[in-house]
PDBQT receptor file of N, H, CA, C and O in Angstrom, charges set to zero:
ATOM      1  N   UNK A   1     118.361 225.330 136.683  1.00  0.00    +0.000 N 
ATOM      2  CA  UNK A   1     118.157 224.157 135.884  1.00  0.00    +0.000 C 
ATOM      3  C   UNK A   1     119.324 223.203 136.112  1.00  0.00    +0.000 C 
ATOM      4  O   UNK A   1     120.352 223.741 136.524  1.00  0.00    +0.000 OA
ATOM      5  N   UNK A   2     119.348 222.028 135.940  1.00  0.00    +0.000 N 
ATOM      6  H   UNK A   2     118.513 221.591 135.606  1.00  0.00    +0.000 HD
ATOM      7  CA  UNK A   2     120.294 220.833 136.197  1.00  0.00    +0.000 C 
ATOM      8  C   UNK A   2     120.126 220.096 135.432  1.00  0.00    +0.000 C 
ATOM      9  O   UNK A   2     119.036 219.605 135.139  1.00  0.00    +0.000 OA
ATOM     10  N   UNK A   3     121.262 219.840 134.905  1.00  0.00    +0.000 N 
ATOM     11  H   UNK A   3     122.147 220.238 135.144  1.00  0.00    +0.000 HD
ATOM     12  CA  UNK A   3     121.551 218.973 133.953  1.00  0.00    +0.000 C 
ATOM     13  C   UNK A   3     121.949 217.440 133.896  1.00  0.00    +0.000 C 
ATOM     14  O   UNK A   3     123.144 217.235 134.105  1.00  0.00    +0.000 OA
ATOM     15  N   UNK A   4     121.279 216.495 133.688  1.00  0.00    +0.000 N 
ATOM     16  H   UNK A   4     120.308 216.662 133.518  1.00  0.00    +0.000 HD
ATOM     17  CA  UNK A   4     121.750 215.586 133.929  1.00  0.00    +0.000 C 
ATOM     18  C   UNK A   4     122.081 214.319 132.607  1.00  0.00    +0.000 C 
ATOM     19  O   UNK A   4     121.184 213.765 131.971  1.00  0.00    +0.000 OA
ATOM     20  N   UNK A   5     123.501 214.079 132.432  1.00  0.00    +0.000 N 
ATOM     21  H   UNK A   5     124.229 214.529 132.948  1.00  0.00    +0.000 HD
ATOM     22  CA  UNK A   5     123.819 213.465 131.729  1.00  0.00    +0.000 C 
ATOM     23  C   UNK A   5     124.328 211.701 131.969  1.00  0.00    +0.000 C 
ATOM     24  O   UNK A   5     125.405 211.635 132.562  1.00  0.00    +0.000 OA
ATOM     25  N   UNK A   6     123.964 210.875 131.747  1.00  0.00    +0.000 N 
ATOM     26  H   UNK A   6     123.090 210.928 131.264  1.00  0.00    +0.000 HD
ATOM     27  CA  UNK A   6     124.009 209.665 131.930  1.00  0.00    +0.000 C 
ATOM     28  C   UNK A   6     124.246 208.632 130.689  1.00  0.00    +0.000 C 
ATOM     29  O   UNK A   6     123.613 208.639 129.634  1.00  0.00    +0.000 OA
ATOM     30  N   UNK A   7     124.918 208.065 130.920  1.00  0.00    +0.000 N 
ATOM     31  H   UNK A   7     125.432 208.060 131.778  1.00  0.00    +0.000 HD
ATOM     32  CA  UNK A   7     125.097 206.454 129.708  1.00  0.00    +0.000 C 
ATOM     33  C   UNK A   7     125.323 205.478 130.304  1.00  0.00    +0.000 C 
ATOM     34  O   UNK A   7     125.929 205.463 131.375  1.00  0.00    +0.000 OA
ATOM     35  N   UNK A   8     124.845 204.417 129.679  1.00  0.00    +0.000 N 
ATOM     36  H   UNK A   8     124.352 204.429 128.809  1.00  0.00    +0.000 HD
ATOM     37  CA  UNK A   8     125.058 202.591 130.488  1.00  0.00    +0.000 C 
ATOM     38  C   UNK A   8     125.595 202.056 129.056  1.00  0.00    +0.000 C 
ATOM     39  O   UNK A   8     125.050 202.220 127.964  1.00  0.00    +0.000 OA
ATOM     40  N   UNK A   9     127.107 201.204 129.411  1.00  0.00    +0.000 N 
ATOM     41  H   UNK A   9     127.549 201.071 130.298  1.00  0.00    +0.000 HD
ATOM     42  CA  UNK A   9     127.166 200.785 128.261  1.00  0.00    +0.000 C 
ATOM     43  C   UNK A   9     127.863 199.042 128.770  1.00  0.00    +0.000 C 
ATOM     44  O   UNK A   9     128.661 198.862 129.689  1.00  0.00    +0.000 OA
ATOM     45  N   UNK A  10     127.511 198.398 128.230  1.00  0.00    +0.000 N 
ATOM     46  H   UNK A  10     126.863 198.545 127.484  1.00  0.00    +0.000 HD
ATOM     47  CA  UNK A  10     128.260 196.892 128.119  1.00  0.00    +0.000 C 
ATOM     48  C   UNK A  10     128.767 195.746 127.505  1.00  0.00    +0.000 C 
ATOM     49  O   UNK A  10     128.187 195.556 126.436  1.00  0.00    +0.000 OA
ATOM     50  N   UNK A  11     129.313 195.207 127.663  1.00  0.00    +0.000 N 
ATOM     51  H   UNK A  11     129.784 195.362 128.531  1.00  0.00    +0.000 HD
ATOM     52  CA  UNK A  11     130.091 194.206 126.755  1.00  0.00    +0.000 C 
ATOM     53  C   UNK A  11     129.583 192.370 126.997  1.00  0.00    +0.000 C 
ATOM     54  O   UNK A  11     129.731 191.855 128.105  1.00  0.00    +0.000 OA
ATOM     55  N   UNK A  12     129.194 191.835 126.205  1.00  0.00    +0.000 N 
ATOM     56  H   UNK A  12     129.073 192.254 125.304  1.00  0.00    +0.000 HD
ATOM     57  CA  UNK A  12     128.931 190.639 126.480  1.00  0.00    +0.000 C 
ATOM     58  C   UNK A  12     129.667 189.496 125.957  1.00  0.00    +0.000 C 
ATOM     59  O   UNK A  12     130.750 189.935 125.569  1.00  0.00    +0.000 OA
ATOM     60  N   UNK A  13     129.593 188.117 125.740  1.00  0.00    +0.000 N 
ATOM     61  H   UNK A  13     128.714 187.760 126.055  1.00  0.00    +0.000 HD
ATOM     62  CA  UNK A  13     130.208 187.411 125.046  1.00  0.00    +0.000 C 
ATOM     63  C   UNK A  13     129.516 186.074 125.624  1.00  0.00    +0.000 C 
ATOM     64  O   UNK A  13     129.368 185.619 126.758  1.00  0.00    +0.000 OA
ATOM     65  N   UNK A  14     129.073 185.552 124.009  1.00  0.00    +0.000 N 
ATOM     66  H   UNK A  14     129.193 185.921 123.088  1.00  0.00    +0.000 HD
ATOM     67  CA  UNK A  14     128.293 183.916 124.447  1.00  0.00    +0.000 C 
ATOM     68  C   UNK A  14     129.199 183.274 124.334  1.00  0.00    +0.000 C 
ATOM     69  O   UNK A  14     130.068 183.373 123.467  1.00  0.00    +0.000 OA
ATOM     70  N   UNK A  15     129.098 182.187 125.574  1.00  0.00    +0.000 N 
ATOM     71  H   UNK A  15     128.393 182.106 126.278  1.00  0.00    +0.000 HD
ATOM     72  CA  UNK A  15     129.925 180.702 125.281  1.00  0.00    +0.000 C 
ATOM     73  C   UNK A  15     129.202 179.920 124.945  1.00  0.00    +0.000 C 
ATOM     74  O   UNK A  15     128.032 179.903 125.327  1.00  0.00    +0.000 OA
ATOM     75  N   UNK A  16     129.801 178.914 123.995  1.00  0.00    +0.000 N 
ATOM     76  H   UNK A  16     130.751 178.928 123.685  1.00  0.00    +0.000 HD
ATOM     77  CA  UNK A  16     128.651 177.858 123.565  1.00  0.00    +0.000 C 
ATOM     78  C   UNK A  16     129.149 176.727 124.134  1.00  0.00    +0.000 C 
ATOM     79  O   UNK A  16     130.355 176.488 124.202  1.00  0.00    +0.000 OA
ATOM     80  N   UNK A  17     127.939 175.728 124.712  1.00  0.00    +0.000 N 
ATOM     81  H   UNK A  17     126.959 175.921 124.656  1.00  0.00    +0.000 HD
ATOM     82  CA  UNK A  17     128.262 174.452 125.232  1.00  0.00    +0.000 C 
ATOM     83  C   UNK A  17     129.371 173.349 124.586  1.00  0.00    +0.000 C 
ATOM     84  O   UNK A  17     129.745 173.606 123.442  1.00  0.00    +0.000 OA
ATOM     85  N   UNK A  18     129.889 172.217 125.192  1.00  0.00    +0.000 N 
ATOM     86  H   UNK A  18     129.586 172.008 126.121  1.00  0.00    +0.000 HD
ATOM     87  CA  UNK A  18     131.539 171.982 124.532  1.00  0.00    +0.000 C 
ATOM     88  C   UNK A  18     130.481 171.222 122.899  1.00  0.00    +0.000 C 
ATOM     89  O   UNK A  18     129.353 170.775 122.693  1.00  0.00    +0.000 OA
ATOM     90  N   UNK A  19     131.533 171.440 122.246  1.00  0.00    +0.000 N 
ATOM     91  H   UNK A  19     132.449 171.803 122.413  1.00  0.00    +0.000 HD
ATOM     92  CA  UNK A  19     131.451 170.747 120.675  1.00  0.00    +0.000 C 
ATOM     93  C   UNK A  19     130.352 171.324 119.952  1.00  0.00    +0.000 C 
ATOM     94  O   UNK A  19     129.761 170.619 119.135  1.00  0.00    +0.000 OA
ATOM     95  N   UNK A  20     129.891 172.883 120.205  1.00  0.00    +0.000 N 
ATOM     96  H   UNK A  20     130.371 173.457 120.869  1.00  0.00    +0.000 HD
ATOM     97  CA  UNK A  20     128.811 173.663 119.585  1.00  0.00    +0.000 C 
ATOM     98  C   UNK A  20     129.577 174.725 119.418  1.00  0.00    +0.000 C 
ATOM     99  O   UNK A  20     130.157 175.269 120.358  1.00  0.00    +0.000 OA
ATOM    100  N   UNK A  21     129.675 175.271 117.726  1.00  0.00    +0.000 N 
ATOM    101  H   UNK A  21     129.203 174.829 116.963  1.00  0.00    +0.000 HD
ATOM    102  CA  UNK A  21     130.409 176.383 117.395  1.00  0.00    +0.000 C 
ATOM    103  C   UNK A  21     129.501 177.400 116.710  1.00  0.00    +0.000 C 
ATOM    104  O   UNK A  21     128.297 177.197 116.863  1.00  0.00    +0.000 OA
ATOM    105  N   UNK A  22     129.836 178.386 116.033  1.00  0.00    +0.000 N 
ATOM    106  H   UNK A  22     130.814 178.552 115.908  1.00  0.00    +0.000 HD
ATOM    107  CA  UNK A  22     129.143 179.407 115.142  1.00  0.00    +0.000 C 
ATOM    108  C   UNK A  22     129.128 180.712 116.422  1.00  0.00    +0.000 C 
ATOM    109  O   UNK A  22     129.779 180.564 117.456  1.00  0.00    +0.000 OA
ATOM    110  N   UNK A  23     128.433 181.750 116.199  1.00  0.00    +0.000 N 
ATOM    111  H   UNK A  23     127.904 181.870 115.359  1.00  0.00    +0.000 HD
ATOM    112  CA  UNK A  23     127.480 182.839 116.659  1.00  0.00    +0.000 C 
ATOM    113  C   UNK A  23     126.484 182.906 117.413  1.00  0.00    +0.000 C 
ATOM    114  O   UNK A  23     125.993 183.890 117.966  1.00  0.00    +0.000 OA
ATOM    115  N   UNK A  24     125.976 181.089 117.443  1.00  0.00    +0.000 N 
ATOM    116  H   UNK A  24     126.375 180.290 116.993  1.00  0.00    +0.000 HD
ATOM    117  CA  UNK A  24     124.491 181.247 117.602  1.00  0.00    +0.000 C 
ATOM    118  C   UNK A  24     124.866 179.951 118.351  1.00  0.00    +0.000 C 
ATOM    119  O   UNK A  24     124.185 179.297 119.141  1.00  0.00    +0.000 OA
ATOM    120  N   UNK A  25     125.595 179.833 118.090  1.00  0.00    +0.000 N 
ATOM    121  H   UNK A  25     126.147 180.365 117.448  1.00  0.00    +0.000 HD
ATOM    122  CA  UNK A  25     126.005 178.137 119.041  1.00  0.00    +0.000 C 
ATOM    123  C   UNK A  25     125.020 177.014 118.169  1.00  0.00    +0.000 C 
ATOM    124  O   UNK A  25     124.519 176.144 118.881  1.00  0.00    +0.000 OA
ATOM    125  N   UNK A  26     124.751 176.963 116.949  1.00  0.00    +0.000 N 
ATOM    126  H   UNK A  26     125.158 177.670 116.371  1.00  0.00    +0.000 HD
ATOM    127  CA  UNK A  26     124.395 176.062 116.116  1.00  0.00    +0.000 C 
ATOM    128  C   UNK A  26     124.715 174.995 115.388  1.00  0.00    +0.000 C 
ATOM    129  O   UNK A  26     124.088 174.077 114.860  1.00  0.00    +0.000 OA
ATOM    130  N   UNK A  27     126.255 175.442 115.508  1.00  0.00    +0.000 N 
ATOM    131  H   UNK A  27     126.765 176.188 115.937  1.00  0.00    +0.000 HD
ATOM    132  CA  UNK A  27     126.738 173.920 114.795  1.00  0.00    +0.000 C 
ATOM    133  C   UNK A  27     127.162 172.891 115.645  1.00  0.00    +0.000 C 
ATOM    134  O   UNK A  27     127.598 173.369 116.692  1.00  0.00    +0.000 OA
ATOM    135  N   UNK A  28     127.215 171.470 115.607  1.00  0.00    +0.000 N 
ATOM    136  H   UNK A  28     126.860 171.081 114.756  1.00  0.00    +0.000 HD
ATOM    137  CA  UNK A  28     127.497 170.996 116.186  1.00  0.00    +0.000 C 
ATOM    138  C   UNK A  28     128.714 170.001 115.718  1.00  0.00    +0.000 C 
ATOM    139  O   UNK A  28     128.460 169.349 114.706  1.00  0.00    +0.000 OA
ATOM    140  N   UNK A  29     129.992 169.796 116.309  1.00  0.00    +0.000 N 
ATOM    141  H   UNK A  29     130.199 170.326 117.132  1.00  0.00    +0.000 HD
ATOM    142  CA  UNK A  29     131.786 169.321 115.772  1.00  0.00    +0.000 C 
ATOM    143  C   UNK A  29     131.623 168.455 116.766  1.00  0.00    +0.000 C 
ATOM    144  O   UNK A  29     130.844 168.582 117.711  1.00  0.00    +0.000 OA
ATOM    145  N   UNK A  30     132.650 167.214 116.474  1.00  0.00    +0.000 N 
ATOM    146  H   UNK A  30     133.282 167.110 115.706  1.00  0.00    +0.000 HD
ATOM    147  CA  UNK A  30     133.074 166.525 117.562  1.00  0.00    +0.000 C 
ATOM    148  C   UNK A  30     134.342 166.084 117.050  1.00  0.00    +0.000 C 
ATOM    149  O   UNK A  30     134.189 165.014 116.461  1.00  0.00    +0.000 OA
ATOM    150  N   UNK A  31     135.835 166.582 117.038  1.00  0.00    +0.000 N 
ATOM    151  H   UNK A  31     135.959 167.451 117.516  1.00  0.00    +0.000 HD
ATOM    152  CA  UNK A  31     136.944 166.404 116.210  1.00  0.00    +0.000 C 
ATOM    153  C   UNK A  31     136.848 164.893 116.805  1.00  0.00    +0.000 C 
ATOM    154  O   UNK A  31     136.415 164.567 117.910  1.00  0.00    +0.000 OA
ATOM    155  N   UNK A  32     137.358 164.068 115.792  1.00  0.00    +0.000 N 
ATOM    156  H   UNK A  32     137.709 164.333 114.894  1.00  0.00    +0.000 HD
ATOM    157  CA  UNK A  32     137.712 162.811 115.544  1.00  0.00    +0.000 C 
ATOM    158  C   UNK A  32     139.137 162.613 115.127  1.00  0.00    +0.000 C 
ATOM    159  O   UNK A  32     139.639 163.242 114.196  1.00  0.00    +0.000 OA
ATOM    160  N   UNK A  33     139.828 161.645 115.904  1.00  0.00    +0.000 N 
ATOM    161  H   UNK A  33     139.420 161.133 116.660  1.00  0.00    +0.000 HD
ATOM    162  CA  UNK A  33     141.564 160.774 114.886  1.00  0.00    +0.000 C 
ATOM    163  C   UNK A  33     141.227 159.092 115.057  1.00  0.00    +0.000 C 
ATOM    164  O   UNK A  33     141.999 158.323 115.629  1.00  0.00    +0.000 OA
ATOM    165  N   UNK A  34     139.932 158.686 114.450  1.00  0.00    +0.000 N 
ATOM    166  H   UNK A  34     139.305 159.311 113.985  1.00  0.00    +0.000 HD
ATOM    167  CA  UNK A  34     140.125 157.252 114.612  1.00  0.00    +0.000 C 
ATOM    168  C   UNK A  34     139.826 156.940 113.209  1.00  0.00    +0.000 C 
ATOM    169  O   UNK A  34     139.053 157.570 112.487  1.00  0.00    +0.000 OA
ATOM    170  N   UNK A  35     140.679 155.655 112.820  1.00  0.00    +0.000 N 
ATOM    171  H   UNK A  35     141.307 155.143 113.407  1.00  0.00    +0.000 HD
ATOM    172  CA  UNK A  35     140.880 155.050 111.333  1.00  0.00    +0.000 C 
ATOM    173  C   UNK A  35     138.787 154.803 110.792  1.00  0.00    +0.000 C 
ATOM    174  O   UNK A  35     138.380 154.776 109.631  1.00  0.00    +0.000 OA
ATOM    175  N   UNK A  36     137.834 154.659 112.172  1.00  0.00    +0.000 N 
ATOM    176  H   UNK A  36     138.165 154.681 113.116  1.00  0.00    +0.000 HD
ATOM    177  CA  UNK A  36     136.337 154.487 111.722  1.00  0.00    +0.000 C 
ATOM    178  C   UNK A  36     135.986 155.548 111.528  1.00  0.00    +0.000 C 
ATOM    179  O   UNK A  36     135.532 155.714 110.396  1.00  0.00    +0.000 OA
ATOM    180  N   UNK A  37     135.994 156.571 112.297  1.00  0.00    +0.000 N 
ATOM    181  H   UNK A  37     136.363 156.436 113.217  1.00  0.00    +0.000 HD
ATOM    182  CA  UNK A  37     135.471 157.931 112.410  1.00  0.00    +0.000 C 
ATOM    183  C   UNK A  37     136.378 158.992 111.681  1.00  0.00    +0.000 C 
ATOM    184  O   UNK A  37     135.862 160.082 111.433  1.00  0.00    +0.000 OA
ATOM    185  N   UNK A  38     137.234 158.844 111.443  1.00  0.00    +0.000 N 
ATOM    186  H   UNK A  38     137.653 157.959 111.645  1.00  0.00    +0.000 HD
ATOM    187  CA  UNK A  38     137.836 159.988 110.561  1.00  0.00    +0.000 C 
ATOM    188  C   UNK A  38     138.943 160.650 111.368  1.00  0.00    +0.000 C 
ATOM    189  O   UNK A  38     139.236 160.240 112.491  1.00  0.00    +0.000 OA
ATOM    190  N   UNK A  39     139.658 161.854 110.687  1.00  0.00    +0.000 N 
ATOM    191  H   UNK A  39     139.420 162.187 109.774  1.00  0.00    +0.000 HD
ATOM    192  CA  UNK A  39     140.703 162.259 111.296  1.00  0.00    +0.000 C 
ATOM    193  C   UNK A  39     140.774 164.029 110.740  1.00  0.00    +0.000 C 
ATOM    194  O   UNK A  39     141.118 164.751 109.804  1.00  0.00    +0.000 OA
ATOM    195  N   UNK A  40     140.169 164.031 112.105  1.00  0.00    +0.000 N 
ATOM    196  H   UNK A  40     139.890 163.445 112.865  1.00  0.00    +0.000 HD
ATOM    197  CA  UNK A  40     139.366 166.009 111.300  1.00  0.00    +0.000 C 
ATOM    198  C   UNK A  40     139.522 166.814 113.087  1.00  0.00    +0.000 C 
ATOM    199  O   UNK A  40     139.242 166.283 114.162  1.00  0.00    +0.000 OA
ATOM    200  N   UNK A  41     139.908 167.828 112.901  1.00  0.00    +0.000 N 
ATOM    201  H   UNK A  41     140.135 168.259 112.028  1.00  0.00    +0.000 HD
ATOM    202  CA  UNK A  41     139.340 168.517 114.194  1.00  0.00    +0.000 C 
ATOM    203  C   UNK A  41     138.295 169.671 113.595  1.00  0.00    +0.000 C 
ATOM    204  O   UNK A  41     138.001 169.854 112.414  1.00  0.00    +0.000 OA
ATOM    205  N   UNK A  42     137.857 170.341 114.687  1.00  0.00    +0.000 N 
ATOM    206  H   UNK A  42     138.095 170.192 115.647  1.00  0.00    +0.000 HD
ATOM    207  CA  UNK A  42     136.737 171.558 114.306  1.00  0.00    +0.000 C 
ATOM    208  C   UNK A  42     137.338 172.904 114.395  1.00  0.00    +0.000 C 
ATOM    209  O   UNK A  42     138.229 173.109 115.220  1.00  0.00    +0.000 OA
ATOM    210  N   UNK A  43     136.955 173.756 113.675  1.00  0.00    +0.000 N 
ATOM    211  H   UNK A  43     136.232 173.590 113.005  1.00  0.00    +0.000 HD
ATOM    212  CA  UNK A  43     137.260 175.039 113.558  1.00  0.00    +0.000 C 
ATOM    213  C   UNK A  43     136.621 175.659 114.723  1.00  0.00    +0.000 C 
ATOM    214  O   UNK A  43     135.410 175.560 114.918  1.00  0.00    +0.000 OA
ATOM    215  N   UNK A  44     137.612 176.454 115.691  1.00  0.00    +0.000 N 
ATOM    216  H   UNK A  44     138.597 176.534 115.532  1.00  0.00    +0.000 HD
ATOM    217  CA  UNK A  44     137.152 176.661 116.844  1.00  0.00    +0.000 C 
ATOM    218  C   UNK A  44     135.952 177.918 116.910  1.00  0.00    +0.000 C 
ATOM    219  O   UNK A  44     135.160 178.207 117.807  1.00  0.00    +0.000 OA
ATOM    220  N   UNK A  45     136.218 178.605 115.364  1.00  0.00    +0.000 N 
ATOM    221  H   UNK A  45     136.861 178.370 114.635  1.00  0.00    +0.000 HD
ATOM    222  CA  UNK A  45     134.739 179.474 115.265  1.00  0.00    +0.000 C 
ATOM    223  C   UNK A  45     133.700 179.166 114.471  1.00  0.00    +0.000 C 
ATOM    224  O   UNK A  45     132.561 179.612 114.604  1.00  0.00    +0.000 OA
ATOM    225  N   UNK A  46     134.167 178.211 113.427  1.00  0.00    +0.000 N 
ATOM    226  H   UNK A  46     135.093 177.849 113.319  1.00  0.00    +0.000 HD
ATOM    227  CA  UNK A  46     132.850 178.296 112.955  1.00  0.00    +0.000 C 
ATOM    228  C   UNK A  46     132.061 176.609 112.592  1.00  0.00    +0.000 C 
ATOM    229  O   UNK A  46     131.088 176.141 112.001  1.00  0.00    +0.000 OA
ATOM    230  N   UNK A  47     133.324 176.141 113.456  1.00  0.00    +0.000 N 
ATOM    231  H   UNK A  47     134.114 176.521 113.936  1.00  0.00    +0.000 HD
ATOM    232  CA  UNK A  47     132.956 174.588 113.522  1.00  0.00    +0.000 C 
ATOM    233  C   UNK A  47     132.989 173.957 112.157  1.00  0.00    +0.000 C 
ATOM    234  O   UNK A  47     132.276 172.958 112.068  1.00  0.00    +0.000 OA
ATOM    235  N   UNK A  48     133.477 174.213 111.351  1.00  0.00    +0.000 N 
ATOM    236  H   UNK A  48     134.056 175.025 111.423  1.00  0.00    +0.000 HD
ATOM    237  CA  UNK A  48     133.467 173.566 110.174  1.00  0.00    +0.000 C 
ATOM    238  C   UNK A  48     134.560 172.123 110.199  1.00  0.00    +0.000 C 
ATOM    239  O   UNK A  48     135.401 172.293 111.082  1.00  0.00    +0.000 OA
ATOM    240  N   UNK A  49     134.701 171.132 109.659  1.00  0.00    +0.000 N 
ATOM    241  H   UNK A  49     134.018 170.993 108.942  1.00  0.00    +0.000 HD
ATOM    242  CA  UNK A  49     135.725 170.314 110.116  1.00  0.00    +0.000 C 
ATOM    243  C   UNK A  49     137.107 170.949 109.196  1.00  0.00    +0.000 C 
ATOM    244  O   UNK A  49     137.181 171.737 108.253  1.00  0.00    +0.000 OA
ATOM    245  N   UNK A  50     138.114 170.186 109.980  1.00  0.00    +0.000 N 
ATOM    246  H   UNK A  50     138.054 169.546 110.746  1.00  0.00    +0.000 HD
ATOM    247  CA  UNK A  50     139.062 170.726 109.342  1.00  0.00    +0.000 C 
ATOM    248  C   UNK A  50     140.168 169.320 108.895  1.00  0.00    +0.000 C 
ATOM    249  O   UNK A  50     140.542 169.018 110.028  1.00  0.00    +0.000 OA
ATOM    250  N   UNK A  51     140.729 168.538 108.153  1.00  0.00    +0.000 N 
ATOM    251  H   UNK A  51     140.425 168.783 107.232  1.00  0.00    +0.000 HD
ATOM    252  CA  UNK A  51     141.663 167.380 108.192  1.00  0.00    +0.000 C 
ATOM    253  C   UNK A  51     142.619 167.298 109.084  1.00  0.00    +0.000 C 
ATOM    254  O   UNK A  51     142.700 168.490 109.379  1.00  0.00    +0.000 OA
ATOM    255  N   UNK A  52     143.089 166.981 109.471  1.00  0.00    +0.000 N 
ATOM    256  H   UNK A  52     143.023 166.012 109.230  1.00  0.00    +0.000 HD
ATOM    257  CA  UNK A  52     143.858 166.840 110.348  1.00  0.00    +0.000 C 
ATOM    258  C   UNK A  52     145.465 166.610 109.427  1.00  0.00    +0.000 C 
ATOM    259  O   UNK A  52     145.291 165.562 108.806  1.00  0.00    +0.000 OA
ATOM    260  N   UNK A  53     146.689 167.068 109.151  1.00  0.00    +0.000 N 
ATOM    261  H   UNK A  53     146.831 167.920 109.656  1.00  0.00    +0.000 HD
ATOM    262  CA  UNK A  53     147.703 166.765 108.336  1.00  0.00    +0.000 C 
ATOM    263  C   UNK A  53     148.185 165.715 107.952  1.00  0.00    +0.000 C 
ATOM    264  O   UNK A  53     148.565 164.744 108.606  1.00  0.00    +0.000 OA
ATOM    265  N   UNK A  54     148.175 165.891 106.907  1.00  0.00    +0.000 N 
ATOM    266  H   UNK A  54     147.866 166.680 106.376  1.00  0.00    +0.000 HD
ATOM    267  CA  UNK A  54     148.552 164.255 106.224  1.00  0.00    +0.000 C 
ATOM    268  C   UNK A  54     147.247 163.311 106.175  1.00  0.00    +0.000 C 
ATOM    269  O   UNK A  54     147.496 162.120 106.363  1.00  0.00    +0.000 OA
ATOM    270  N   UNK A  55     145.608 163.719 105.906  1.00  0.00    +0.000 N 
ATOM    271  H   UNK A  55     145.406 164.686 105.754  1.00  0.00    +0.000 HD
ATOM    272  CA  UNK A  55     145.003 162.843 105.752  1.00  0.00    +0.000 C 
ATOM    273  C   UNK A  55     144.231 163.849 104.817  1.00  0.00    +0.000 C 
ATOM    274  O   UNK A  55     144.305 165.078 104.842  1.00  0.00    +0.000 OA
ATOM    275  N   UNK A  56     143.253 162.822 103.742  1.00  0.00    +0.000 N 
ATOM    276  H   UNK A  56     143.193 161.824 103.721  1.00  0.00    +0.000 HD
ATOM    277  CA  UNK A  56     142.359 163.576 102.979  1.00  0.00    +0.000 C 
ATOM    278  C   UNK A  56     141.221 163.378 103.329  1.00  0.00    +0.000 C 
ATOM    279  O   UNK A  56     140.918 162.566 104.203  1.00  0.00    +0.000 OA
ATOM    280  N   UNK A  57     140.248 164.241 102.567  1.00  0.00    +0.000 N 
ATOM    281  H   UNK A  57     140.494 164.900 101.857  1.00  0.00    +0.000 HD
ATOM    282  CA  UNK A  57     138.783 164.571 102.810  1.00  0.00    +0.000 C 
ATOM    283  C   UNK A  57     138.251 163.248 101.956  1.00  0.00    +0.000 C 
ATOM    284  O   UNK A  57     138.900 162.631 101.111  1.00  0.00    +0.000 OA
ATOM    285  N   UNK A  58     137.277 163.053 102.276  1.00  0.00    +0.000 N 
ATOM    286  H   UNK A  58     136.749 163.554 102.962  1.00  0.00    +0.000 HD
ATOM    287  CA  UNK A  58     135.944 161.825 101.472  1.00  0.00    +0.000 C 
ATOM    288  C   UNK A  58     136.060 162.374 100.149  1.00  0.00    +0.000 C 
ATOM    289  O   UNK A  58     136.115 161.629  99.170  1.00  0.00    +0.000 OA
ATOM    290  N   UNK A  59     136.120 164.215 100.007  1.00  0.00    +0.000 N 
ATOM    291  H   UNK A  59     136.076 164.820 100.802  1.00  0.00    +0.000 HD
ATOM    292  CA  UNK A  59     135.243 164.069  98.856  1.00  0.00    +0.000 C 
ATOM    293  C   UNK A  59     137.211 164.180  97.512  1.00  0.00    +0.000 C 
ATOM    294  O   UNK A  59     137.245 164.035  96.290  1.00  0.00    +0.000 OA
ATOM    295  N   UNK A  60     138.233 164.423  98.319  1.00  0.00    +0.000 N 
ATOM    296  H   UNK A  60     138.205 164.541  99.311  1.00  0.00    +0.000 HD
ATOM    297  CA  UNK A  60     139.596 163.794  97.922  1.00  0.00    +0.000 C 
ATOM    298  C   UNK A  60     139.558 162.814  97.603  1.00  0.00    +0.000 C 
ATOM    299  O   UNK A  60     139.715 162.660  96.391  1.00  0.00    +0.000 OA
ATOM    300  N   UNK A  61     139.307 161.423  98.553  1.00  0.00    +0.000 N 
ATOM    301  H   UNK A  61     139.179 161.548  99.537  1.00  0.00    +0.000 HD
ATOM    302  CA  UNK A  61     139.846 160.066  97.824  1.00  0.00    +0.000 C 
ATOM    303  C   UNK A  61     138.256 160.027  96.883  1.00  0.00    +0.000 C 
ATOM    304  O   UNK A  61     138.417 159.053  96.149  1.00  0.00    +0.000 OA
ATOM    305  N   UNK A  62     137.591 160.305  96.739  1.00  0.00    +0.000 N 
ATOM    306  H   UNK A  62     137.461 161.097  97.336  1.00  0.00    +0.000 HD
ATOM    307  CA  UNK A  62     136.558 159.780  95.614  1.00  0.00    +0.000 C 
ATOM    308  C   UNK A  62     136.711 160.485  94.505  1.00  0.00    +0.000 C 
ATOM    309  O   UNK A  62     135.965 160.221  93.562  1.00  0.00    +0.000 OA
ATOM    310  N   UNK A  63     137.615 161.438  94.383  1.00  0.00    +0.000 N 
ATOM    311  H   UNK A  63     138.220 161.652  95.149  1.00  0.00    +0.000 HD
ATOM    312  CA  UNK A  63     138.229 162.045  93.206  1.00  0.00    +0.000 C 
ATOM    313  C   UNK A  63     139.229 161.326  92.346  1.00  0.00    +0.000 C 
ATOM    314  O   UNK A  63     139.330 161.182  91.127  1.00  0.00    +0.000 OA
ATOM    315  N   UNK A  64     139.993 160.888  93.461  1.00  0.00    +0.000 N 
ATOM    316  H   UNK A  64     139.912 161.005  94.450  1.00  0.00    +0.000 HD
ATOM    317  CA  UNK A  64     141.119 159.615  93.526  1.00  0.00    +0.000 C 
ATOM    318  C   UNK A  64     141.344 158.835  92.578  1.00  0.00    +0.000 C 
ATOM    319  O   UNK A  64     142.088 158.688  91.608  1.00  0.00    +0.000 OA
ATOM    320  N   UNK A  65     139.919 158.044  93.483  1.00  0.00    +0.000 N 
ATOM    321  H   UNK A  65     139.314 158.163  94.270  1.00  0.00    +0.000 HD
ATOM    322  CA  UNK A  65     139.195 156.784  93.037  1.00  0.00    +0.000 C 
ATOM    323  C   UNK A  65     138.677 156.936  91.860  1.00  0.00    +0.000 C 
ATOM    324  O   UNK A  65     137.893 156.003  91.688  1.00  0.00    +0.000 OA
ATOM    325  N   UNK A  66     138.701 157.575  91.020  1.00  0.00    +0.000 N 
ATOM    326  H   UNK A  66     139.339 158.333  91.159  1.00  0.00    +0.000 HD
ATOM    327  CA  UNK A  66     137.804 157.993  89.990  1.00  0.00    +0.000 C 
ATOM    328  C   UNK A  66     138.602 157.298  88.839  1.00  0.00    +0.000 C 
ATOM    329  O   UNK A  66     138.202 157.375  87.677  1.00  0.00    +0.000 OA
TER     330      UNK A  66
């Protein structure tokens, strides 16, 4: 009798196209530093924006402003 023992094993890893973050490559970031567009970069995993130092969020100055 002969025994035959075998395993296949592998490792993968998705890249997501530029300015698409998450797991699934679903979100879509485009960091901004302009006084029209804002001043945020993206979270390199899960794309969420992030401020950039020394500036506040929209939903900051309308607290502000209040």
């Amino acid at each position: 009798m002969v025994l035959c023992c075998c395993s296949l094993s592998f490792k993968y890893k998705l890249y997501c196209d530029a300015d698409y973050y998450s797991s699934d490559c679903s979100v879509y970031c485009v960091a901004n530093d302009t006084d029209v567009g804002g001043h945020y970069t993206c979270d390199p995993i899960t794309g969420n924006i992030t401020c950039r130092p020394g500036t506040l969020s929209e939903e900051v100055v309308a607290r502000l402003l209040l």
